[in-house]
GUTIRO-501797 format. One line per 4 residues: number of its first residue (from 0); their letters; for each residue x negated, y, z negated of C-alpha. Coordinates in pm, whole numbers, plus 50000, padded with zeros to 5 digits. Layout:
! GUTIRO-501797
NUM	a	X:Y:Z ~ ...;
END
This chain:
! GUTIRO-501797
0	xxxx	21488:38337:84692 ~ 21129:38397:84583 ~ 20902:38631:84759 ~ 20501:38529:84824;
4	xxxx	20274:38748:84863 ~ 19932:38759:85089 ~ 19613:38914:85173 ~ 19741:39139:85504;
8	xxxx	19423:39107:85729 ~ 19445:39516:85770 ~ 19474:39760:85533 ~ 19682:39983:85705;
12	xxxx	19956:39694:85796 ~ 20192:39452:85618 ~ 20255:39095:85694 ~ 20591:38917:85581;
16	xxxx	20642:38586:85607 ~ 20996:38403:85594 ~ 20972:38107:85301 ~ 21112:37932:85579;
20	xxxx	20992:37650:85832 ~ 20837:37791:86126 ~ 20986:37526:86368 ~ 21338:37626:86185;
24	xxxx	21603:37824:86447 ~ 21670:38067:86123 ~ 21312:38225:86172 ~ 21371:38392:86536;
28	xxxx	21727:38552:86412 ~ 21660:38684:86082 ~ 21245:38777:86182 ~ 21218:38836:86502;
32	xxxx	20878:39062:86466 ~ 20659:38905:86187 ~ 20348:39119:86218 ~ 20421:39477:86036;
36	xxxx	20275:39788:86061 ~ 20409:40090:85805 ~ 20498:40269:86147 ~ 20739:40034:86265;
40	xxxx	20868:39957:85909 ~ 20923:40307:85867 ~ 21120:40347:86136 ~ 21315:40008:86068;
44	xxxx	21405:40184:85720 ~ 21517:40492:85878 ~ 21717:40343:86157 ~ 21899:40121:85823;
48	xxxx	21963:40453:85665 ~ 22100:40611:85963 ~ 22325:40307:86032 ~ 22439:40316:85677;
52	xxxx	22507:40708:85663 ~ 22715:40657:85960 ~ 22917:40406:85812 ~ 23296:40538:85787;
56	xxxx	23303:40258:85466 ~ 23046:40248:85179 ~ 23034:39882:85252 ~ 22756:39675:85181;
60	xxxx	22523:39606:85558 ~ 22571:39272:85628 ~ 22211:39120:85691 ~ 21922:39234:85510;
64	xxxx	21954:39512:85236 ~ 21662:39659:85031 ~ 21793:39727:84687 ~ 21512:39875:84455;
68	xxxx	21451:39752:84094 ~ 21158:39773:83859 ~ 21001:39477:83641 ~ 20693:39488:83465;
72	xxxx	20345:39269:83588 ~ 20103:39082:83324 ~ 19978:39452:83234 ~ 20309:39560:83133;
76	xxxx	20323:39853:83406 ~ 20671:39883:83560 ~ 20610:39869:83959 ~ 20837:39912:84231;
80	xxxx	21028:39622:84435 ~ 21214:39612:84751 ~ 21449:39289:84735 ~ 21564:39214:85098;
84	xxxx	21870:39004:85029 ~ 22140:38870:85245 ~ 22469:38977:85127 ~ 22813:38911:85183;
88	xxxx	23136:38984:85054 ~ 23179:38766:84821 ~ 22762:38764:84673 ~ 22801:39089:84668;
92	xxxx	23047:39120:84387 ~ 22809:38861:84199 ~ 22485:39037:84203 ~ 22646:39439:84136;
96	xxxx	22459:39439:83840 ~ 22094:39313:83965 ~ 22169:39612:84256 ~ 22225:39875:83981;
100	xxxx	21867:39878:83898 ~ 21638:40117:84049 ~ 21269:40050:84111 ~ 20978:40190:84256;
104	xxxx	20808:40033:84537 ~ 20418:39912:84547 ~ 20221:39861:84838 ~ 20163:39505:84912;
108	xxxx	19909:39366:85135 ~ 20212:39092:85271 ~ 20489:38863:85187 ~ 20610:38529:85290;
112	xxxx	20914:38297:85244 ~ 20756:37965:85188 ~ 20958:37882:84910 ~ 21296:37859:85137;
116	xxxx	21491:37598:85228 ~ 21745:37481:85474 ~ 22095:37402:85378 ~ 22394:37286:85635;
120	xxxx	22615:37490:85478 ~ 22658:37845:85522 ~ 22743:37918:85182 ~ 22473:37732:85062;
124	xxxx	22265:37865:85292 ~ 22336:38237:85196 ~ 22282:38131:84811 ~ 21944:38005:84913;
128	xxxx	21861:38338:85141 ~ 21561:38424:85021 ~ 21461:38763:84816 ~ 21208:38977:85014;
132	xxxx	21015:39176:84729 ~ 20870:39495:84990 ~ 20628:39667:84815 ~ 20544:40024:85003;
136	xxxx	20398:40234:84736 ~ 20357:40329:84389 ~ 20630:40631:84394 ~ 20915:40591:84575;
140	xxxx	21041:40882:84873 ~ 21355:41094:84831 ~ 21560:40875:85101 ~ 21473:40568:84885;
144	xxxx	21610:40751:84578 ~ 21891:40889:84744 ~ 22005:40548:84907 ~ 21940:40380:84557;
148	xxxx	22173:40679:84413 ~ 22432:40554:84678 ~ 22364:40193:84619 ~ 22488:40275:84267;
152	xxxx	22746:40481:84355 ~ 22844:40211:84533 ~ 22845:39932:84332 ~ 22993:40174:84037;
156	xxxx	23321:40241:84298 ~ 23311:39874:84394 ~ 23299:39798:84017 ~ 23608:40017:83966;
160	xxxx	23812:39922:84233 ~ 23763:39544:84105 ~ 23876:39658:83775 ~ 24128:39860:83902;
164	xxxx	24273:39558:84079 ~ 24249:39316:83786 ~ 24416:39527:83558 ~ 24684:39619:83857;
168	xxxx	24679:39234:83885 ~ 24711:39193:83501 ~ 24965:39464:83502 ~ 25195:39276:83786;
172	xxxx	25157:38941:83641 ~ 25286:39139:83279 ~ 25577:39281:83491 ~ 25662:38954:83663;
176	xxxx	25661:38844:83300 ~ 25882:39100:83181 ~ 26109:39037:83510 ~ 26120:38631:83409;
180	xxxx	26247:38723:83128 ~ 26506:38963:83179 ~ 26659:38703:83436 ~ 26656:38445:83147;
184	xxxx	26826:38691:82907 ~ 27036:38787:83189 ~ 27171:38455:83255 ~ 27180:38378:82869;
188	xxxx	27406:38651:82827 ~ 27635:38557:83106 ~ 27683:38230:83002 ~ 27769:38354:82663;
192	xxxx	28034:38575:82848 ~ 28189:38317:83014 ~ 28210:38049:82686 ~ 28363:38398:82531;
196	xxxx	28619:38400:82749 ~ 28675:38079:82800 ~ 28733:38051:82417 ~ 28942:38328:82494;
200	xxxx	29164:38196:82680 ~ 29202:37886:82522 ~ 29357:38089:82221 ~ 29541:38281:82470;
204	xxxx	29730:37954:82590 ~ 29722:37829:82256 ~ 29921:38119:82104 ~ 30138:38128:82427;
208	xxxx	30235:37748:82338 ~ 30287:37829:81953 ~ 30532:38119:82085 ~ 30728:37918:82290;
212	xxxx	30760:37641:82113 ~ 30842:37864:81801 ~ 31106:38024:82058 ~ 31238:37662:82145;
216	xxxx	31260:37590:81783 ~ 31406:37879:81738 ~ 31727:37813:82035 ~ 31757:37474:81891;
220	xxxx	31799:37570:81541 ~ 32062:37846:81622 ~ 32263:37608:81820 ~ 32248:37360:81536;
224	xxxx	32371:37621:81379 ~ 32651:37682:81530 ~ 32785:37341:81589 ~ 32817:37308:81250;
228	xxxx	32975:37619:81207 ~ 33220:37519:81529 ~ 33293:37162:81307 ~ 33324:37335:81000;
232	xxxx	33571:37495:81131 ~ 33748:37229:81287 ~ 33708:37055:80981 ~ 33881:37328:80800;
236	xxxx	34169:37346:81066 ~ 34241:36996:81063 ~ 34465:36940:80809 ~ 34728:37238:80918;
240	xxxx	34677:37169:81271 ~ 34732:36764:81160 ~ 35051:36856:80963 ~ 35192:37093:81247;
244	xxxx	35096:36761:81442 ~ 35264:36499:81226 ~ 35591:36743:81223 ~ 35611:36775:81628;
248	xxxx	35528:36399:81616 ~ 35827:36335:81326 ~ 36057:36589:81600 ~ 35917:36390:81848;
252	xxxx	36021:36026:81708 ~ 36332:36149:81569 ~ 36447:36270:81899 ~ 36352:35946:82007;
256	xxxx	36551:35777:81781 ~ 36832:35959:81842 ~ 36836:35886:82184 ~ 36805:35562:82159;
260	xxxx	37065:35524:81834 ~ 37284:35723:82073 ~ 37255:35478:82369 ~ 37279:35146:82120;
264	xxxx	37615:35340:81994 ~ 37738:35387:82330 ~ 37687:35007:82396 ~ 37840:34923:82129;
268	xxxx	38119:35158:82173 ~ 38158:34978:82550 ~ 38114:34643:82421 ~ 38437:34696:82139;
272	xxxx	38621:34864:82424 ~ 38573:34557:82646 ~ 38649:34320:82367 ~ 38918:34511:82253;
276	xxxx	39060:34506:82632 ~ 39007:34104:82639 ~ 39232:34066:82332 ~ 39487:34245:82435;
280	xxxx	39487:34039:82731 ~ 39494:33697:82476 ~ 39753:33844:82284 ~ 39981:33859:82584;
284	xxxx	39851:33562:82705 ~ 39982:33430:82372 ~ 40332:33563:82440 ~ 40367:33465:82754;
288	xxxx	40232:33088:82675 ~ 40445:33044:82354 ~ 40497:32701:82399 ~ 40170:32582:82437;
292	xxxx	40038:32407:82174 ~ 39834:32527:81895 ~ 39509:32329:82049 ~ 39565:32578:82403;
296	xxxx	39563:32888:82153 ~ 39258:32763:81944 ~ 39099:32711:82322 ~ 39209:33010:82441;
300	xxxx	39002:33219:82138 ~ 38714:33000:82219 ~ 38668:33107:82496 ~ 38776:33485:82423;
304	xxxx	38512:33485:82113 ~ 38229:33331:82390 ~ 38304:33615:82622 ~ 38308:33888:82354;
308	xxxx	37939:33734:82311 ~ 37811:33726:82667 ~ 37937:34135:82677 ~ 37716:34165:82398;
312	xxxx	37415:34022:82595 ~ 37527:34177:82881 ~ 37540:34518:82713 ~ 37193:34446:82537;
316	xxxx	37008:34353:82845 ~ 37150:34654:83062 ~ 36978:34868:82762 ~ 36599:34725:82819;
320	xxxx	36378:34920:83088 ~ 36388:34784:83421 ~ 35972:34708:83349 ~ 36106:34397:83132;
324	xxxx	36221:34242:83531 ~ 35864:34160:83608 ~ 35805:33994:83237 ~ 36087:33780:83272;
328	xxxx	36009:33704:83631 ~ 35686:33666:83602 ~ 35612:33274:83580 ~ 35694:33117:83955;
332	xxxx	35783:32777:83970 ~ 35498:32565:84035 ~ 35272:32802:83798 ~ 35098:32704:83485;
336	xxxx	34979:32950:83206 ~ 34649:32848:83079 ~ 34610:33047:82739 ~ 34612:33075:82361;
340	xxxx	34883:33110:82207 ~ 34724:33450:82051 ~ 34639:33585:82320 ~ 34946:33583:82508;
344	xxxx	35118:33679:82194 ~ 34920:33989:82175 ~ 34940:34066:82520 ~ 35361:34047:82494;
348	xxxx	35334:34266:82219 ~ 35123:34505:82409 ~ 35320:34474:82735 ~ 35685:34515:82506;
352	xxxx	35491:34844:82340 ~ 35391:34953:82749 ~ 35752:34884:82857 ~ 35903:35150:82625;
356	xxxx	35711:35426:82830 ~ 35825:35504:83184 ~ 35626:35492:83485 ~ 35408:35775:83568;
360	xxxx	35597:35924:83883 ~ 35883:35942:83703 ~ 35676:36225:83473 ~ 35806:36554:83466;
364	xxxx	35609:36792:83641 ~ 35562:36921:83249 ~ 35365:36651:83167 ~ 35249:36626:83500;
368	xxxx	34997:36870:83425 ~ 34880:36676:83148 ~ 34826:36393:83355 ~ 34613:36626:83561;
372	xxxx	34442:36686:83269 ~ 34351:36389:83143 ~ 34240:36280:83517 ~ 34004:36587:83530;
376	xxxx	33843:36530:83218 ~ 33769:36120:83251 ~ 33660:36200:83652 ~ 33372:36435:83461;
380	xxxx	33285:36150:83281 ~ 32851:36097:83277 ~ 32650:35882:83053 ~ 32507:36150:82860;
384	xxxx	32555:36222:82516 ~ 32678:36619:82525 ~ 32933:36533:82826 ~ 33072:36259:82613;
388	xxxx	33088:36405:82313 ~ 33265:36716:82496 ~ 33478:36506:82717 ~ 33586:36375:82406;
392	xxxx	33705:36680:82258 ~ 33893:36773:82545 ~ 34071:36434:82532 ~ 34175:36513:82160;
396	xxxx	34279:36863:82246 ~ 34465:36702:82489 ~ 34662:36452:82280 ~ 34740:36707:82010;
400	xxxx	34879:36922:82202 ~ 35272:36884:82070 ~ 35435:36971:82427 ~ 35326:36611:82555;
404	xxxx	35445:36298:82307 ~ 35192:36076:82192 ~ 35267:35798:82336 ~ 35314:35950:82718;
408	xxxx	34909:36093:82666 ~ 34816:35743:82575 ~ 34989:35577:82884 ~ 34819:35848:83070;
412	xxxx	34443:35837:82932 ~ 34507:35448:82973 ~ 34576:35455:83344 ~ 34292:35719:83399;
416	xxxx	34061:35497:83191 ~ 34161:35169:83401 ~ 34127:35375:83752 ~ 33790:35416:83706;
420	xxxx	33717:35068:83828 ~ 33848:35156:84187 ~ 33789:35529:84154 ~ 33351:35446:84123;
424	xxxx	33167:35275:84335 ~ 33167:34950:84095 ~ 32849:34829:84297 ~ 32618:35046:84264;
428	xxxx	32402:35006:83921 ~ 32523:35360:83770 ~ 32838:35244:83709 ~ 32710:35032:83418;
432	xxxx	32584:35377:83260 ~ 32947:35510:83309 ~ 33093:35204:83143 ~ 32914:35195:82880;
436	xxxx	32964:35591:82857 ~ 33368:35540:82858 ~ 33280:35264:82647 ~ 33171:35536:82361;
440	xxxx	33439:35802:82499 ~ 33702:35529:82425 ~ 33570:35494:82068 ~ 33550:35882:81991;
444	xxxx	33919:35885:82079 ~ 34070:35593:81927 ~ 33844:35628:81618 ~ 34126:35927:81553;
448	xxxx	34441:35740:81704 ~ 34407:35358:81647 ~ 34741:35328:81874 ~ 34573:35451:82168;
452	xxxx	34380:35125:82188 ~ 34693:34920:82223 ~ 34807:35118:82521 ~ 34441:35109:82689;
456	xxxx	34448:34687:82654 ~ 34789:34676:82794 ~ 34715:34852:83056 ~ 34386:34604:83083;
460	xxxx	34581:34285:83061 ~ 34831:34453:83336 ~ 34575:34445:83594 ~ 34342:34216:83516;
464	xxxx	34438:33902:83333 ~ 34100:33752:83243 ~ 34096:34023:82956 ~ 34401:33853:82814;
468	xxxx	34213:33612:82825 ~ 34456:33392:83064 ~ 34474:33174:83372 ~ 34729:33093:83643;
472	xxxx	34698:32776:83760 ~ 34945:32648:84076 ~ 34994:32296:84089 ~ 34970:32289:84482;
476	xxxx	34876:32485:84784 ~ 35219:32538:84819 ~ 35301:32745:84495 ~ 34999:33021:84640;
480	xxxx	35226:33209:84754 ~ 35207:33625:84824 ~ 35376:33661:84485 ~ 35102:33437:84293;
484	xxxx	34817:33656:84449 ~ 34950:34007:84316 ~ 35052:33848:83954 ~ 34681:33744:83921;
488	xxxx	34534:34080:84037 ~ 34514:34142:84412 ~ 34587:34450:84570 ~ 34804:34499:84868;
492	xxxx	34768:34788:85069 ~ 34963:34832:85388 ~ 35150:34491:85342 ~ 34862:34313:85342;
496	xxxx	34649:34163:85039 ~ 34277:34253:84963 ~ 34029:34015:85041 ~ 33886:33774:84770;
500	xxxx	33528:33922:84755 ~ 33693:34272:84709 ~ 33932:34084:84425 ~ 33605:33942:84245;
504	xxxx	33401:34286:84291 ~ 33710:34452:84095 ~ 33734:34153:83835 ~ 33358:34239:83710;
508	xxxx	33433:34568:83713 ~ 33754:34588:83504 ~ 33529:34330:83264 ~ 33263:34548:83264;
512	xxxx	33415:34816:83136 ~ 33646:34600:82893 ~ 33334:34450:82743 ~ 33153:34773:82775;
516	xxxx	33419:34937:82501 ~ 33441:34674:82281 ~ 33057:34644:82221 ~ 33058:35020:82185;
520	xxxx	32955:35133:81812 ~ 32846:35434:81658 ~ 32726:35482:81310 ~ 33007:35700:81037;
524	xxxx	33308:35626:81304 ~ 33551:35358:81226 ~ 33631:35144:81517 ~ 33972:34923:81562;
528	xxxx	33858:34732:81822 ~ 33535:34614:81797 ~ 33305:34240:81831 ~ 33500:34064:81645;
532	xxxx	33722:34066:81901 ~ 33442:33988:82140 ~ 33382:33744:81998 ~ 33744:33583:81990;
536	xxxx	33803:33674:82323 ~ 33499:33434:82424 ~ 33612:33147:82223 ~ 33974:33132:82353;
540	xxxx	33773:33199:82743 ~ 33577:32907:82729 ~ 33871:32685:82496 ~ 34163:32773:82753;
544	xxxx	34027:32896:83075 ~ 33888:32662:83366 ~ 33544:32700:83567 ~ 33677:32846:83867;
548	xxxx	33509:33152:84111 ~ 33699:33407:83937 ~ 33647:33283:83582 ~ 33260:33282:83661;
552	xxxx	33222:33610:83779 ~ 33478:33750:83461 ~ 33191:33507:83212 ~ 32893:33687:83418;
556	xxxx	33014:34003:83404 ~ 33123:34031:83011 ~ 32784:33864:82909 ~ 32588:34068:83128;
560	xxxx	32756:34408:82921 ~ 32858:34255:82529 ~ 32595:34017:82564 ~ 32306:34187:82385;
564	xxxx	32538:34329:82118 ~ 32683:33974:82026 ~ 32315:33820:82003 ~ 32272:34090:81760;
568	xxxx	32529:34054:81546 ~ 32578:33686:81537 ~ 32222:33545:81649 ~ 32278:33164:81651;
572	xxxx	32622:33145:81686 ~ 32588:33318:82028 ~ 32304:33065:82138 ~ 32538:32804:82065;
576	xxxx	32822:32965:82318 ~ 32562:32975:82576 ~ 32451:32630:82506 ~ 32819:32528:82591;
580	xxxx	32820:32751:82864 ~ 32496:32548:83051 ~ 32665:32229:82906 ~ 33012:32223:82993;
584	xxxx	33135:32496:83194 ~ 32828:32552:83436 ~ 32817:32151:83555 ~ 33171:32130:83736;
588	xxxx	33143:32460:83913 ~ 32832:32309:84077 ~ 32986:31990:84159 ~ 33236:32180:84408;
592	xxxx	32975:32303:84625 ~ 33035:32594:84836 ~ 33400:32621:84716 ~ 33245:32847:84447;
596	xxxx	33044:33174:84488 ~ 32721:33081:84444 ~ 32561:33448:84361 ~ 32788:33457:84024;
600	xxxx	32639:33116:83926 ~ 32286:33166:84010 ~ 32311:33520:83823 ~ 32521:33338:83479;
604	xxxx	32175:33075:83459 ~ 31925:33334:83523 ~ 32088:33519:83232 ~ 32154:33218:83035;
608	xxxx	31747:33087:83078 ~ 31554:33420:83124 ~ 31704:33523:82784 ~ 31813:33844:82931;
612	xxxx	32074:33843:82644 ~ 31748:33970:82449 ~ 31700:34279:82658 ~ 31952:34600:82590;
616	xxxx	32139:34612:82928 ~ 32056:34969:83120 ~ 32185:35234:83021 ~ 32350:35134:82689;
620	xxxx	32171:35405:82531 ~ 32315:35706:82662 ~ 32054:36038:82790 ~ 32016:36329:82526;
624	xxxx	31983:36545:82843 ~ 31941:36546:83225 ~ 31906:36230:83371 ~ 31609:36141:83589;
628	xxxx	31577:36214:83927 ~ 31618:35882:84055 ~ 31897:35826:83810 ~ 32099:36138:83900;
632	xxxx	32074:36073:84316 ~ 32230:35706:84245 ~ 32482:35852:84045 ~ 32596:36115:84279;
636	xxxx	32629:35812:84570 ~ 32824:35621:84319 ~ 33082:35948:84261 ~ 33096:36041:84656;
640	xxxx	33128:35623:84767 ~ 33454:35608:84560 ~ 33821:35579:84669 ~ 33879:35952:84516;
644	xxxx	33645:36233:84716 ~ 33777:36494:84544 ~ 33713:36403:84169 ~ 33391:36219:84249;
648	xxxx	33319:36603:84400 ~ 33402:36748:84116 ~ 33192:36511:83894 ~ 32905:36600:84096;
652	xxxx	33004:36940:84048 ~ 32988:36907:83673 ~ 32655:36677:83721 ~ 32441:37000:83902;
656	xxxx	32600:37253:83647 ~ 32518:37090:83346 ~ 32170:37175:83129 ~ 31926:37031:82846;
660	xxxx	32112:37087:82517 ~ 31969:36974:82190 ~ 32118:36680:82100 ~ 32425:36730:81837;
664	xxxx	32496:36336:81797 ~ 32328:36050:81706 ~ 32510:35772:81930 ~ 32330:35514:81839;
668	xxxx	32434:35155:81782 ~ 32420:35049:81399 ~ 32277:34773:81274 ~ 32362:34439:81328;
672	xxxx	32630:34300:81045 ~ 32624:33976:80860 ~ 32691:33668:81120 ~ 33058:33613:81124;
676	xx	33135:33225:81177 ~ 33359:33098:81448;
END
């Protein structure tokens, strides 16, 4: 703001003009008394200095302030200036250093503030305030110094506390800096903690997984171990403990022999006796008929050498096992066998080998327990391959033992085998894994004692007679009698016969398992009854046997078990069976109608067109270790549904006690051999 100055009309008086408007409102407020006298401006000063002494703050007067400063005129002499300015906080801080200057002030004859202008804003306005140069004399007064010394003082402390708050700014934007940073580092460092440990304990759980599965290596091996030290040693027993066999077997059969030279002497003893007896009597005869002729006495021997002969058969037949009753018996009138001539010679032979062995209560209660035995060990029969394996054993132990002939244990592991048809629940689906379990239990055992397998068919073809094969036809309604029912398989129980759906449920069943062990085949063991007889058995089934119900459901069921295994062996050759199956044997048992169960039907053409013949039936491959969940609750049904609670307990007993073992065998099926031709 510039400062004018004019000719004061006194000498003793100053006039100051605002560079203002006069009609302008700002004029009344900020001059309220234009015309000056020193007097009055005197005591304006003084009253400013009083105010400002008494000021608690060195604070800046808000209004007009009269900071000093010198400048030099057009002469180059320095003269004193008053500066009326109007401050505020903020222009303050701007114009410290125009304040620090001191200057001495000049007499003037008046000044004026034409030069201002007006401004709507106030901080517009304030810049444009206008700077009142005040001229009082050529040497300035002690107050004036002193003031200026505080208006220095002033500035100097308002200097340093601005300082002193830029650097304590400074200083706390550094620190806040510094703290940013920290955090940062902070966090960077706990996040490297955590992917430390975390690294951490992925080697922890790694070297926790090499250690156990080092330590489950480590069981394995050692039981490995000592199975083949336990069949080493077997291996190495086996020849004394088979020669201490074959002599209690040669005892055995000699004793046998004895016996039954003993009991052919005796008849033969009884039939001279008798003949000798019946001459006598023709030699008296003889004497007493003298006279008759020579023709009478020639007649007379006849008929004495004819009954000498019928003793003989008499005597022969009285020696044969009361068994051989039902085999002679056994066609009724009005019956017709419909069968190879094979297969009912090997079921004779079979049946004549059976007939030699007496029933099972006649037993002794000595080899009673061995019946016990054997019972106990096929009732803990599971498909898995350690329970076979040691069921197995325990079978072999069994049959070795020389205080039991040989023959007796096979009768008995026969029967036990056979029972399981009516012993499980032959409906429910785990009883195909426990066929096809027996199936390789069967094999174990006869793989060491071929005869056994004669014993297990007979008893087979004495229950069931579609594993013959062979059918009984009657030639009317008539010859369907109760004795034609039980000589083709049905039950009687309380004088009364089963019903037919219970026959044909037990007809798959004894199938099943028939089929199951003679598609049963394990690689290194030698088996004497095997596909090839599968195979046969099919040929004379569908050659010999009508389409009938019960012929149907035996077809459905073997198929459904040997199917898969004959495919693999013989390939094309089996398609062609089937193809006679759908062509031949199928057609008539539709054309009856509902004379024939339908279900066995519908199930032998699903299998027939949905190939299932190409699938490996369910459970075939026996479990290495515990079964499934799933698997083991139907199992445990299967045990506690059958006829015998108390060994289906104790297979369920076995089932909860047994464990994972490493497998010890490889039951697997081998490959398939070259086709064999029909």
């Amino acid at each position: 703001m510039g400062v004018s100055e004019t000719t004061p009309p006194k000498l003793d008086s100053l006039h100051l003009d605002l560079n203002f408007p006069n009609k302008s409102p700002w004029v009344p407020s900020l001059d309220p008394e234009p015309n000056w006298d020193l007097d009055s401006l005197a005591k304006e000063l003084k009253s400013l200095e009083m105010r400002h002494e008494a000021s608690s703050y060195c604070t800046p007067i808000r209004g007009w302030n009269l900071p000093t400063g010198r400048r030099k005129d057009k002469r180059g002499t320095k003269k004193n200036i008053s500066h009326a300015a109007w401050y505020d906080s903020e222009e303050s801080e701007s114009t410290s250093e125009e304040e620090n200057k001191v200057a001495t002030p000049v007499s003037q004859n008046r000044f004026s503030c034409n030069d201002l202008s007006l401004s709507d804003s106030d901080e517009e306005l304030i810049k444009e305030l206008p700077k009142v140069e005040l001229v009082l004399s050529n040497k300035p007064s002690v107050k004036e110094l002193q003031e200026n010394l505080n208006q220095e003082h002033l500035l100097e402390v308002r200097d340093g506390a601005r300082s002193t708050l830029k650097e304590l700014d400074m200083n706390h934007a550094e620190d806040m800096k510094q703290l940013a940073l920290l955090f940062s580092q902070i966090d960077k460092s706990v996040q490297a903690r955590k992917d430390v440990d975390r690294r951490q304990e992925m080697e922890y759980r790694r070297n926790v997984a090499e250690i156990v599965d080092r330590h489950i290596s480590a069981i394995q091996w050692d039981h490995e171990q000592r199975s083949r030290i336990m069949e080493r040693k077997l291996r190495d027993d086996a020849s004394a403990l088979e020669e201490a066999k074959r002599l209690e077997r040669a005892r055995i059969e000699e004793k046998l022999r004895k016996e039954r030279a003993q009991k052919e002497a005796e008849a033969r003893q009884k039939a001279a006796q008798e003949a000798a007896k019946k001459e006598a009597e023709r030699k008296r005869a003889e004497e007493l008929e003298a006279a008759k002729k020579r023709e009478e006495e020639a007649r007379t021997q006849v008929h004495g050498n004819q009954g000498s002969n019928e003793l003989d058969q008499e005597s022969q037949v009285t020696n044969q096992p009361q068994n051989l009753d039902r085999e002679t018996n056994i066609h009724l009138p009005g019956v017709t066998v419909l069968a190879a001539p094979a297969a009912l010679e090997a079921e004779a032979k079979r049946l004549k080998l059976r007939s030699e062995i007496p029933e099972m209560p006649l037993l002794t209660k000595e080899l009673g327990k061995y019946d016990r035995r054997i019972a106990k060990c096929i009732s803990k029969l599971l498909p898995m391959i350690d329970n076979v394996r040691s069921r197995a054993q325990e079978l072999i132990a069994a049959i070795n033992d020389p205080q039991c002939p040989r023959p007796i244990t096979f009768c008995m592991l026969a029967n036990k085998v056979v029972s399981l048809c009516r012993d499980r629940n032959s409906k429910d689906r785990t009883f195909e894994g426990t066929a096809f379990a027996c199936g390789y239990l069967i094999l174990l055992v006869t793989s060491q004692y071929p005869d056994a397998m004669d014993y297990i068919l007979a008893e087979f073809n004495k229950v069931c007679i579609y594993t013959v094969p062979k059918y009984l036809r009657p030639s009317d309604a008539s010859a369907k009698s109760k004795e034609y029912y039980k000589m083709i398989g049905y039950h009687e129980e309380d004088g009364k016969l089963e019903s037919t759906e219970a026959y044909l449920t037990y007809v798959s069943a004894y199938v099943k398992l028939y089929s199951a062990i003679i598609q049963a085949e394990i690689d290194g063991v030698n088996k004497p009854y095997g596909l090839k007889e599968g195979w046969r058995w099919i040929a004379m089934f569908l050659n010999h046997l009508p389409a009938t119900s019960s012929t149907v459901v035996a077809l459905e069921a073997f198929l459904k078990m040997a199917g898969f295994a004959l495919y693999t062996r013989y390939g094309v050759q089996f398609k062609k069976i089937l193809d006679v199956i759908s062509g031949s044997f199928l057609p008539p048992l539709k054309q009856r109608g509902t004379k024939v169960k339908t279900d066995a039907i519908t199930n032998l053409e699903y299998y027939i067109t949905g190939q299932l013949y190409l699938k490996e039936p369910e459970g075939r491959h026996l479990a290495s270790g515990l079964l499934s969940r799933d698997c083991t609750a139907r199992l445990v049904v299967s045990l506690l549904e059958g006829p015998d609670l108390c060994q289906g307990m104790q297979a369920c007993q076995v089932l909860m006690d047994s464990g994972v073992k490493p497998s010890i065998a490889n039951l697997e099926v081998e490959e398939p051999e070259e086709i064999m031709e029909r």
